[in-house]
N, C-alpha and C positions, 0 to 999 in steps of 0.2 A: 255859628260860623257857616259861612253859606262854601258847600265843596263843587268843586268841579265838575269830579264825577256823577253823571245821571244812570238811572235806570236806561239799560240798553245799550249804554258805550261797553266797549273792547275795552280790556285793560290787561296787560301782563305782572304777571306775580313779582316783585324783586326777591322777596326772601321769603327763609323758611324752608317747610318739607314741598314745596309744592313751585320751590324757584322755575325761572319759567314759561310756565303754563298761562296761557293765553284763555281768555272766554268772557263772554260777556254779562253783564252786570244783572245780576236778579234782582234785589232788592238792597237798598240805603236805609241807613239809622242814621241821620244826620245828628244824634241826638249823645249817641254814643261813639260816634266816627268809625262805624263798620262796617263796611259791605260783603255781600254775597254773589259769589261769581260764580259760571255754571262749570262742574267740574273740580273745584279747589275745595279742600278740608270735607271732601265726604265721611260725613258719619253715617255709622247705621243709630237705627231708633227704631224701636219693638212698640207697634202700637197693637193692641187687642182684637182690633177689625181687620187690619188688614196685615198682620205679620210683620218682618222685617223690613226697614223699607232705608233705602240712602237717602240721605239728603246734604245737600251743601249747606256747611255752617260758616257766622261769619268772621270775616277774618278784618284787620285792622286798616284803616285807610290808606295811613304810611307805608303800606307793605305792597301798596301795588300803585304800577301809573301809565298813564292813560295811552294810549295806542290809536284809537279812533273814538273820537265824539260820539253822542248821539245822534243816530239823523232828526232833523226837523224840518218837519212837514208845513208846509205852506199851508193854510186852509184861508180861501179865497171867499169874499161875502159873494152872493147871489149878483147883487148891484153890478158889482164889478165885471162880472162875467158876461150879465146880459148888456152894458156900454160898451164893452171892447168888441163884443160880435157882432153891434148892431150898426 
């Protein structure tokens, strides 16, 4: 199932401990329909190297929705650049 949300869109929390909170999109599992938003469901996790450390874990698709798109950036061929200016 193809979702909405991309990497880098805004999205606010609807429910849960974390109702809400606003932040933008870390990383998509389109596979298990979860994403990771910067700020929501911080756990700690003890790794050997470097101590304790937070990390955002993820949390269910349904539980959050969207606030701003992703931007998407133009990228323009060369062709096109050098016609318009010349």
């Amino acid at each position: 199932m193809k979702l909405k949300i991309k990497k880098g869109a805004t999205v606010q929390v609807i429910t849960g401990s974390d109702k809400g909170k606003k932040g933008s999109v870390l990383a998509v599992n389109a596979a298990a329909m979860k994403i990771q938003v910067q700020g929501v469901k911080v756990q700690t996790h003890y790794d050997k190297k470097d101590g304790l450390l937070k990390k955002e874990g993820f949390i269910d698709y349904s539980n959050v929705k969207l606030v701003e798109a992703a931007s998407k950036e133009k990228k323009t061929s060369k062709k096109a650049t050098k016609s318009k200016s010349a």
